[in-house]
DRENNU-640760 format. One line per 4 residues: number of its first residue (from 1); their letters; for each residue x, y, z of N, C-alpha, C. Coordinates in steps of 0.05 Angstrom, whole numbers, padded with zeros to 5 digits. Layout:
<rs>
NUM = a = X/Y/Z/X/Y/Z/X/Y/Z ~ ...
</rs>
This chain:
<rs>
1 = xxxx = 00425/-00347/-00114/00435/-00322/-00101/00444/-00328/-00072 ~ 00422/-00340/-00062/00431/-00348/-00030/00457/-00371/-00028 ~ 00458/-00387/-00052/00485/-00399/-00043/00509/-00394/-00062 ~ 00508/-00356/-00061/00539/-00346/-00072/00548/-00330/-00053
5 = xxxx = 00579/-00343/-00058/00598/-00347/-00038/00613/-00314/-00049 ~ 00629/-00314/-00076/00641/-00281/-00077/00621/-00275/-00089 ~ 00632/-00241/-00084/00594/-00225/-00091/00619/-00198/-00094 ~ 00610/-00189/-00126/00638/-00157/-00124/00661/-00169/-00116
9 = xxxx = 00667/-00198/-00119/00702/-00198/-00106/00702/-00196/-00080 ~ 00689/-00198/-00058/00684/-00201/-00034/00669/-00231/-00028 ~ 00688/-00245/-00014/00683/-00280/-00011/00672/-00267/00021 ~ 00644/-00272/00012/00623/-00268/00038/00627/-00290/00069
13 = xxxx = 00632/-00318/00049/00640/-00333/00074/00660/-00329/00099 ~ 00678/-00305/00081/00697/-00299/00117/00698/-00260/00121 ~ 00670/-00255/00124/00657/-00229/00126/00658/-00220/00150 ~ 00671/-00213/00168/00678/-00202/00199/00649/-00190/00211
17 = xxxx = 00643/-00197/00226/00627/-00179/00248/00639/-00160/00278 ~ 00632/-00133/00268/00644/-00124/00294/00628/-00123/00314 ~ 00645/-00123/00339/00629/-00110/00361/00615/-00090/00367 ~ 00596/-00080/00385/00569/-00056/00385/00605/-00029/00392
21 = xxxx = 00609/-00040/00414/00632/-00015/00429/00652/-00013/00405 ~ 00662/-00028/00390/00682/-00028/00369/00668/00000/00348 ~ 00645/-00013/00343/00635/00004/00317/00627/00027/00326 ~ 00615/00033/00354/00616/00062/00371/00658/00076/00364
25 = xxxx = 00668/00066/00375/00695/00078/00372/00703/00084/00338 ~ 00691/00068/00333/00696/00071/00290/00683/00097/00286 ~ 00663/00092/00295/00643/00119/00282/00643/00143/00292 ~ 00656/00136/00325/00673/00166/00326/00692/00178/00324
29 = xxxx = 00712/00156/00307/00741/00166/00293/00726/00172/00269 ~ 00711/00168/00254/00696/00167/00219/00693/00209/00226 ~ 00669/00208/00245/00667/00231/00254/00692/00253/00251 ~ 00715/00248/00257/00738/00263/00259/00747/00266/00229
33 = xxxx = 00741/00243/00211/00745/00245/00185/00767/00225/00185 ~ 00773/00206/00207/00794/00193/00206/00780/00166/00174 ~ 00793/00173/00152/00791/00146/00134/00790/00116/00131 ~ 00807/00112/00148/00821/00083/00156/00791/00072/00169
37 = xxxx = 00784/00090/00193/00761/00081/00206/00739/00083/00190 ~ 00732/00099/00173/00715/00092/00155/00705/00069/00142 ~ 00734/00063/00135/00738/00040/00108/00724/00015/00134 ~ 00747/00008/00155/00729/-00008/00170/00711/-00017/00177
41 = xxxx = 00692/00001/00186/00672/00004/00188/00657/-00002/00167 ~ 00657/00001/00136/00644/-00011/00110/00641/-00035/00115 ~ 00676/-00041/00117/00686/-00075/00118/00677/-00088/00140 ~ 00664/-00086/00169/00660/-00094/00189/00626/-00102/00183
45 = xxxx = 00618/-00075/00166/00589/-00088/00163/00575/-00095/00135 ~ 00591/-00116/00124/00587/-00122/00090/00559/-00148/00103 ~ 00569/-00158/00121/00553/-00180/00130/00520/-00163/00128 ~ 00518/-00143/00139/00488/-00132/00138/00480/-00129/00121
49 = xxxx = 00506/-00113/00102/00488/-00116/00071/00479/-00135/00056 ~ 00492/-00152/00062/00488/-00187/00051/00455/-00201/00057 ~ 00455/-00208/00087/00428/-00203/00103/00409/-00185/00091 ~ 00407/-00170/00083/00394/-00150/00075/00386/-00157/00048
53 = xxxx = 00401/-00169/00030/00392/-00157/00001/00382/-00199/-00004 ~ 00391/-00212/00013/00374/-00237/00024/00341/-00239/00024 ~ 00323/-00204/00023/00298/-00202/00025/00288/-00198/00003 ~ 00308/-00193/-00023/00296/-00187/-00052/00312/-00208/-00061
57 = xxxx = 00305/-00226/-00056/00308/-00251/-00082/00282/-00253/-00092 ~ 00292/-00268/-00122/00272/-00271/-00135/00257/-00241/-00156 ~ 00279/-00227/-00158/00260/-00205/-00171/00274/-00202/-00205 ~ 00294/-00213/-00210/00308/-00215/-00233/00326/-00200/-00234
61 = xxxx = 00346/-00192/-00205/00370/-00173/-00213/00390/-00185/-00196 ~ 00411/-00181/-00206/00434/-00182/-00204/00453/-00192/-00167 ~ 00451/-00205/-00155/00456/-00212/-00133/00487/-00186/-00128 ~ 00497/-00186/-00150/00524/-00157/-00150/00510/-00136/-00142
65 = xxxx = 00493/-00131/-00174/00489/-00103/-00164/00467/-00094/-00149 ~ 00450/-00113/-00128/00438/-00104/-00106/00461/-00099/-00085 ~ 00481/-00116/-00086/00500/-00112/-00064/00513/-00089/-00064 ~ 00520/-00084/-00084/00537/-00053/-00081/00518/-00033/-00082
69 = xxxx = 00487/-00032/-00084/00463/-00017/-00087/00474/-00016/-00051 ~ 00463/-00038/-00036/00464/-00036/-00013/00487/-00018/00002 ~ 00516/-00027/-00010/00543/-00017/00006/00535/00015/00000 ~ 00523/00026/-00010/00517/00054/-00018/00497/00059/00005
73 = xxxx = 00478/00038/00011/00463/00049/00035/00482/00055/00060 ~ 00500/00033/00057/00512/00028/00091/00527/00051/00092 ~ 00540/00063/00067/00557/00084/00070/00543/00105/00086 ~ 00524/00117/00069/00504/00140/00079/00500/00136/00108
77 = xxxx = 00496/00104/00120/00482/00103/00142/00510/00113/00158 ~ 00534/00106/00155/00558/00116/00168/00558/00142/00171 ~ 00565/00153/00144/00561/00186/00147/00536/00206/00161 ~ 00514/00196/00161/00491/00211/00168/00485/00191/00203
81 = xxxx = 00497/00176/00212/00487/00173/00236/00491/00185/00256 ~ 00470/00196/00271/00484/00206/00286/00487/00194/00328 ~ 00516/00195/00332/00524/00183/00357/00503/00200/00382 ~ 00499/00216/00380/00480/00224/00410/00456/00212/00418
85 = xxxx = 00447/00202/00390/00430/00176/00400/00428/00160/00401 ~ 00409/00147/00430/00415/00128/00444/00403/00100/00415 ~ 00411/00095/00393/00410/00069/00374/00430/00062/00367 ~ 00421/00033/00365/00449/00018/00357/00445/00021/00326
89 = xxxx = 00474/00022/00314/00477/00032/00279/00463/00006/00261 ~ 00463/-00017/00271/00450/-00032/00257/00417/-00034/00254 ~ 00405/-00013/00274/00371/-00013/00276/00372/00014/00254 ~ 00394/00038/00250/00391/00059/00242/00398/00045/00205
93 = xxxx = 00420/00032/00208/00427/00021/00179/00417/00012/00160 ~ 00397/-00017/00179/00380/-00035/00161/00357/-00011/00145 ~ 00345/00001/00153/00325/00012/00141/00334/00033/00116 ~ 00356/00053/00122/00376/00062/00098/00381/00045/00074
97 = xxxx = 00402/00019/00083/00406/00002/00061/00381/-00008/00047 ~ 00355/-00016/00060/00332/-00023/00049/00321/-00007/00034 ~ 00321/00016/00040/00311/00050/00018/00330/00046/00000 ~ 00346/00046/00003/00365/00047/-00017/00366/00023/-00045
101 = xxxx = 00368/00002/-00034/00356/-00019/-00059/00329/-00016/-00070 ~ 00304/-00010/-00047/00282/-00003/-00070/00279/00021/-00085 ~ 00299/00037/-00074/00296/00061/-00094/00316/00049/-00124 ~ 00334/00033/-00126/00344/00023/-00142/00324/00008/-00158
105 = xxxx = 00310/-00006/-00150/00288/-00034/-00153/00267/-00008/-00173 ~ 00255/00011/-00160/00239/00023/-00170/00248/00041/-00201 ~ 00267/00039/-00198/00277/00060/-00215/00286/00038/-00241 ~ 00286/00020/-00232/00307/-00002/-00259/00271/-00014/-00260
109 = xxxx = 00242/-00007/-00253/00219/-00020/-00254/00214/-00015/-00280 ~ 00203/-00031/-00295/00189/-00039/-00327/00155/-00019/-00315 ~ 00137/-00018/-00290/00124/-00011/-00290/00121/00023/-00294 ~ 00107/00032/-00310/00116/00061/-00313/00091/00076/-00303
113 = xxxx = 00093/00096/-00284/00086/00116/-00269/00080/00133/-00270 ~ 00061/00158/-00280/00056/00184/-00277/00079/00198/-00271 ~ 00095/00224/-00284/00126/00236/-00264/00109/00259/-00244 ~ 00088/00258/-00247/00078/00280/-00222/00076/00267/-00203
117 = xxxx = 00064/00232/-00207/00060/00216/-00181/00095/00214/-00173 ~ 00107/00197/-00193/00132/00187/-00177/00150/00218/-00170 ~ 00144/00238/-00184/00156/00273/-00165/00147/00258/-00139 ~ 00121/00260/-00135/00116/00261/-00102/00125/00242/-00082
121 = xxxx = 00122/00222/-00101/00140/00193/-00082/00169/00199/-00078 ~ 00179/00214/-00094/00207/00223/-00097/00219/00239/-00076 ~ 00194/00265/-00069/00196/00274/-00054/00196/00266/-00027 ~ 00173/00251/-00021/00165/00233/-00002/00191/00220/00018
125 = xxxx = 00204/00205/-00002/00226/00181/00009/00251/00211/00017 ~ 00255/00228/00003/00271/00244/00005/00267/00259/00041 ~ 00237/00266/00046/00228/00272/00067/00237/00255/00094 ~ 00226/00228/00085/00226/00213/00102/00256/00207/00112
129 = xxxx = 00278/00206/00083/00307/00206/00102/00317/00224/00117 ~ 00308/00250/00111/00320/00278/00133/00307/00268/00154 ~ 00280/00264/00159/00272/00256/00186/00276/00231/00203 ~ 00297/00208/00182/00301/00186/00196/00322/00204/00213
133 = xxxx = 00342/00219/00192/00369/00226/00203/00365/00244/00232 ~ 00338/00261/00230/00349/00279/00253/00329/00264/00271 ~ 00314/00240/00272/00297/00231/00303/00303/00201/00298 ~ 00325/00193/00288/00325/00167/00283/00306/00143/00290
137 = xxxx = 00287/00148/00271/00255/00130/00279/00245/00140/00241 ~ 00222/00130/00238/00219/00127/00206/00192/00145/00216 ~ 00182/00160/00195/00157/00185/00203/00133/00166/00198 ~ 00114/00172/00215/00079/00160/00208/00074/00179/00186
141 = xxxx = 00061/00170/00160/00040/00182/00144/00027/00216/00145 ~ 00017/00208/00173/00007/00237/00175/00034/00257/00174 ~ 00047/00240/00195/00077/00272/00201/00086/00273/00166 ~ 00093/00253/00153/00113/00257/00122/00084/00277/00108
145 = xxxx = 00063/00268/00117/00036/00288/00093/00040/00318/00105 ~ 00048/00316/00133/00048/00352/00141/00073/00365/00137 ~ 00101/00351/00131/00121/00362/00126/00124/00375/00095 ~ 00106/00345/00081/00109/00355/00049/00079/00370/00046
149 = xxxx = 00062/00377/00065/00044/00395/00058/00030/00373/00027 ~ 00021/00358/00037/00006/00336/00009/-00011/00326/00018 ~ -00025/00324/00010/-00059/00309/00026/-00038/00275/00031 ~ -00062/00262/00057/-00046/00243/00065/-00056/00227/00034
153 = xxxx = -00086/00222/00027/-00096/00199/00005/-00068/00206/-00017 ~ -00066/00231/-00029/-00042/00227/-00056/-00020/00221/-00046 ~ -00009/00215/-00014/00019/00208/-00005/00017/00185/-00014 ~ -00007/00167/-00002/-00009/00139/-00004/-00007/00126/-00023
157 = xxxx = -00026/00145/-00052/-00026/00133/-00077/-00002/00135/-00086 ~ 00019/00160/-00079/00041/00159/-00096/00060/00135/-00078 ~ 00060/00135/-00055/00075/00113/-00039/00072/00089/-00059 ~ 00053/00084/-00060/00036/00052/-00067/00044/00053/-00096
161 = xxxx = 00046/00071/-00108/00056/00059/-00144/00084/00066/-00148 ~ 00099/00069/-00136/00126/00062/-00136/00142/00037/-00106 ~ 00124/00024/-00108/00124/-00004/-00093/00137/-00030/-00115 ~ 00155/-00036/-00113/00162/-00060/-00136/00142/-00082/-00131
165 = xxxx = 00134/-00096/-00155/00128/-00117/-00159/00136/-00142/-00146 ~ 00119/-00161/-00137/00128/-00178/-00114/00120/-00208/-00132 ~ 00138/-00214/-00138/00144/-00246/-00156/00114/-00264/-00147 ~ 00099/-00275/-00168/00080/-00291/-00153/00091/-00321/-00141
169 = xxxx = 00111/-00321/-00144/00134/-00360/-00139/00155/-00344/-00116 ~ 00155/-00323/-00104/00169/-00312/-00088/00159/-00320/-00064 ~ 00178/-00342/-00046/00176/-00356/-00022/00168/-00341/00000 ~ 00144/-00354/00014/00131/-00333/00043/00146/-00352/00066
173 = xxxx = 00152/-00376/00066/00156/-00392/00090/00162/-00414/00074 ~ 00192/-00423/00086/00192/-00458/00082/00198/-00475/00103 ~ 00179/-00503/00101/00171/-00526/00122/00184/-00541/00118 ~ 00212/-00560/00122/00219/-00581/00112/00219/-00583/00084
177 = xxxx = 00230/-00561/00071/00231/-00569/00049/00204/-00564/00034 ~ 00182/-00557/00045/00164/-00551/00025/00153/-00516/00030 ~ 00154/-00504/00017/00152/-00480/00015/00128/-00468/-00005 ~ 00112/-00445/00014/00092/-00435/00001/00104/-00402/-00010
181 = xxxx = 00089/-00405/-00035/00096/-00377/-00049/00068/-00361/-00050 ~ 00078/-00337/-00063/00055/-00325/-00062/00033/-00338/-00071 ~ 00033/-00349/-00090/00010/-00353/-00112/-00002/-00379/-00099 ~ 00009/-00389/-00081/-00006/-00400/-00061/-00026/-00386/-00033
185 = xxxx = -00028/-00365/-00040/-00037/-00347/-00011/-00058/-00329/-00036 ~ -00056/-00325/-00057/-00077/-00310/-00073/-00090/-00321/-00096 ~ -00086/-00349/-00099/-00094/-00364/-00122/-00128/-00368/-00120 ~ -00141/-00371/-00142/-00174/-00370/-00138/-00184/-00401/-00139
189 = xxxx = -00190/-00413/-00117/-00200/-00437/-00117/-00227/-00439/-00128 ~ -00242/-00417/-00136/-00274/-00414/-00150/-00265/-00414/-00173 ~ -00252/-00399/-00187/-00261/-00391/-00212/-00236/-00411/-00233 ~ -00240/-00433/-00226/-00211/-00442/-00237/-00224/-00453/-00268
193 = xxxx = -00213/-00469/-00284/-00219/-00475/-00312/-00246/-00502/-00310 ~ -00236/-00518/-00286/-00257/-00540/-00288/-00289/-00520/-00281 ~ -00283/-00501/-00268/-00310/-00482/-00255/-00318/-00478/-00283 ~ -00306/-00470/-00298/-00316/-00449/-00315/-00330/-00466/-00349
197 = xxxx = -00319/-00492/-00347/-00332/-00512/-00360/-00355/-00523/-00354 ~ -00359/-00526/-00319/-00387/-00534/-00313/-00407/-00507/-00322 ~ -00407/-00491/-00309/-00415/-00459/-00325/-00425/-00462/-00346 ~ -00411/-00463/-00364/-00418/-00460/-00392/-00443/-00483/-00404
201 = xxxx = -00424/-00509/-00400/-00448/-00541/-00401/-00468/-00535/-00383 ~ -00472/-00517/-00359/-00496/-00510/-00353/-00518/-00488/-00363 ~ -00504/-00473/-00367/-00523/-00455/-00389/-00528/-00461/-00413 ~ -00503/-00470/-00427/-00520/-00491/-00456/-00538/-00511/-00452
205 = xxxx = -00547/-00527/-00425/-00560/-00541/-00422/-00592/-00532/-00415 ~ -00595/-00507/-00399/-00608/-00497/-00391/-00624/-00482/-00417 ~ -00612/-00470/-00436/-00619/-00457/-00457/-00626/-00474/-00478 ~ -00624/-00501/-00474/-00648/-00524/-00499/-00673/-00535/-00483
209 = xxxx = -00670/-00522/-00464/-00705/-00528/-00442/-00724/-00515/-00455 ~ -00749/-00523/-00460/-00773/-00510/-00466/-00770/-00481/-00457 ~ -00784/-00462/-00461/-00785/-00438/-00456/-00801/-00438/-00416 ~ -00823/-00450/-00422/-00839/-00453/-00401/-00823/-00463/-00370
213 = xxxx = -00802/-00494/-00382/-00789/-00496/-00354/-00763/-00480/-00350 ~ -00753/-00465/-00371/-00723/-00446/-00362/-00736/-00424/-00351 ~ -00765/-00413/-00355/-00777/-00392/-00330/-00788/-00403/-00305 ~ -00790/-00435/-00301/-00803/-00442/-00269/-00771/-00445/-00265
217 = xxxx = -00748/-00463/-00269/-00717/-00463/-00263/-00712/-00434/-00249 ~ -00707/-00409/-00271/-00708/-00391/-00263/-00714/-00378/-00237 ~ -00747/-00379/-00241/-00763/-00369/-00207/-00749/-00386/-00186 ~ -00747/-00420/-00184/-00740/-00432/-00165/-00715/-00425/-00155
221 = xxxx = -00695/-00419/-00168/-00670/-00436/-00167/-00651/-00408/-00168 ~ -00662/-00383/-00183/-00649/-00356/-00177/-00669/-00347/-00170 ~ -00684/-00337/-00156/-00700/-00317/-00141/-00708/-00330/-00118 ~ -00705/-00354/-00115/-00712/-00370/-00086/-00747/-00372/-00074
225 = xxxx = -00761/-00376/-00103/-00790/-00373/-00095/-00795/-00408/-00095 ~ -00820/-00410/-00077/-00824/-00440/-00071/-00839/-00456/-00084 ~ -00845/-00475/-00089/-00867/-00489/-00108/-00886/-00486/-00106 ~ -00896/-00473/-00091/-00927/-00461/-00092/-00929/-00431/-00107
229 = xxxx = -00908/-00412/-00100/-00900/-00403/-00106/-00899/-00384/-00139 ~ -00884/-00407/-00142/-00886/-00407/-00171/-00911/-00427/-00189 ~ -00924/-00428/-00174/-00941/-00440/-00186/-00976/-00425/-00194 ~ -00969/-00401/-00174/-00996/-00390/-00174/-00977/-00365/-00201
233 = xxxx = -00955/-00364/-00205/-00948/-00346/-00220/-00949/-00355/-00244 ~ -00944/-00386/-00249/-00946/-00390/-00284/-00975/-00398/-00287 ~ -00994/-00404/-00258/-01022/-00410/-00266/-01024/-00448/-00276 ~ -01005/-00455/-00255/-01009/-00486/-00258/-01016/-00502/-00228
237 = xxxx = -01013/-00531/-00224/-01010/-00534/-00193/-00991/-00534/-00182 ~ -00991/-00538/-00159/-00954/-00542/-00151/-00947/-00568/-00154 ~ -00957/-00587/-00160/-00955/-00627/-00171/-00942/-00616/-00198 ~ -00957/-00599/-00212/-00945/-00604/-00240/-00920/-00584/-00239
241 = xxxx = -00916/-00565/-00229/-00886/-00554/-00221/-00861/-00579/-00210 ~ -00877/-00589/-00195/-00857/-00607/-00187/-00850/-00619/-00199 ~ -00869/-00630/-00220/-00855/-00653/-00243/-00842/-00638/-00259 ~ -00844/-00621/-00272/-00822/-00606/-00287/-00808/-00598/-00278
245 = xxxx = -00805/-00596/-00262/-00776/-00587/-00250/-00759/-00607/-00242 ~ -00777/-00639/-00236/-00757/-00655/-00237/-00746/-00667/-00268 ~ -00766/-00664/-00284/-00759/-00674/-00312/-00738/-00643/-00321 ~ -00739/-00622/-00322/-00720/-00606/-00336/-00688/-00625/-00312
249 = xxxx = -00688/-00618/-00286/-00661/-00620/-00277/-00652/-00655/-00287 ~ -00669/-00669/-00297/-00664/-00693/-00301/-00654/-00691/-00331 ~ -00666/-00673/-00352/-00654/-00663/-00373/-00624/-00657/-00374 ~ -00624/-00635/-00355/-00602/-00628/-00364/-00575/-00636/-00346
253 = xxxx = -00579/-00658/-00325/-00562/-00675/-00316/-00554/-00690/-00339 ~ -00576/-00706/-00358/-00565/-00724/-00375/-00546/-00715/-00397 ~ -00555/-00680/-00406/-00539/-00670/-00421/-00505/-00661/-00410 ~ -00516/-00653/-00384/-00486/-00649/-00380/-00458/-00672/-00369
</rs>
């Protein structure tokens, strides 16, 4: 994905960047309804959408049709920005075009959802764009829970299950060439297959012990009682505890 060059028939390699004052003057001829400046203005910022859809690799779609998912954000971000505030269109844009692909992402999701939860998430993201548009800033939790009148906990839950899936081989950082993915940052270094073999050859080993030393093992070794200890409990000395307990662990070393 990262090393394609046309994308929709648009050869990304000679993608124009405009100027901050240029795209101020665009967006207030767009304003007038002038077209031409419209179109420009698409064409001036294809590069952002590019950048942008650069953060969902790796999810199994289409390097096209995230891009034209995106040019749908940048549009909106044109039409709905508004000039009296003091932001530059690329701090107001990025976050549009980004709603805009995960609401694509979510909607093309294999994971399926409650429609009362994803209603509310629905609602939610719907909320949150009127209030990007009129305070150009993204709402805290609490403000989107008091606008949609929804407890904040069911905002969260419905937020949180229409979240796409995040590739476990999906790159966090690369070093020279060597790069950690997720499943390097959540993988279980305990419970892995060699763990779970010692496990087992330890309890099969433990379970052909006399009856007598798998309850002194037991006391010692899970309950943390001491050789005296356990000795006034099975009614032996603590010499002869000790020898059994070195003859069972000597047992079942040889077995395992």
């Amino acid at each position: 994905m990262l090393n394609k060059v046309e994308i929709c028939g648009v050869n990304t390699s000679q993608l124009k960047v405009l100027p901050n004052d240029e795209i101020v003057e665009l967006l207030n001829k767009t304003k007038q309804g002038d077209r031409e400046a419209r179109e420009k203005l698409v064409q001036g910022n294809l590069r952002l959408v590019l950048s942008v859809i650069q953060r969902f690799t790796n999810r199994g779609e289409l390097v096209d049709d995230l891009f034209q998912v995106g040019c749908i954000g940048l549009i909106k971000s044109i039409d709905n920005f508004d000039l009296t505030q003091n932001v530059r269109f690329s701090t107001y844009a990025v976050p549009m075009i980004i709603g805009e692909i995960r609401r694509y992402l979510r909607d093309n999701s294999s994971i399926r959802v409650s429609r009362s939860m994803r209603d509310t998430a629905y609602r939610a993201m719907q909320a949150k764009e009127q209030f990007v548009n009129a305070h150009q800033r993204e709402p805290t939790l609490d403000e989107l829970a008091t606008i949609m009148g929804t407890p904040r906990e069911e905002l969260v839950f419905a937020l949180d299950a229409i979240v796409e899936p995040v590739s476990l081989y999906e790159p966090l950082y690369s070093d020279a060439g060597d790069e950690m993915c997720v499943m390097d940052q959540v993988k279980d270094t305990k419970n892995t297959d060699e763990s779970w073999l010692e496990r087992i050859a330890l309890r099969n080993a433990i379970s052909r012990l006399p009856e007598r030393e798998q309850h002194i093992l037991s006391l010692r070794f899970f309950e943390g009682r001491t050789q005296t200890e356990v000795a006034e409990e099975v009614g032996i000395s603590q010499a002869q505890i000790s020898r059994l307990e070195k003859a069972a662990l000597a047992r079942i070393k040889k077995q395992i």
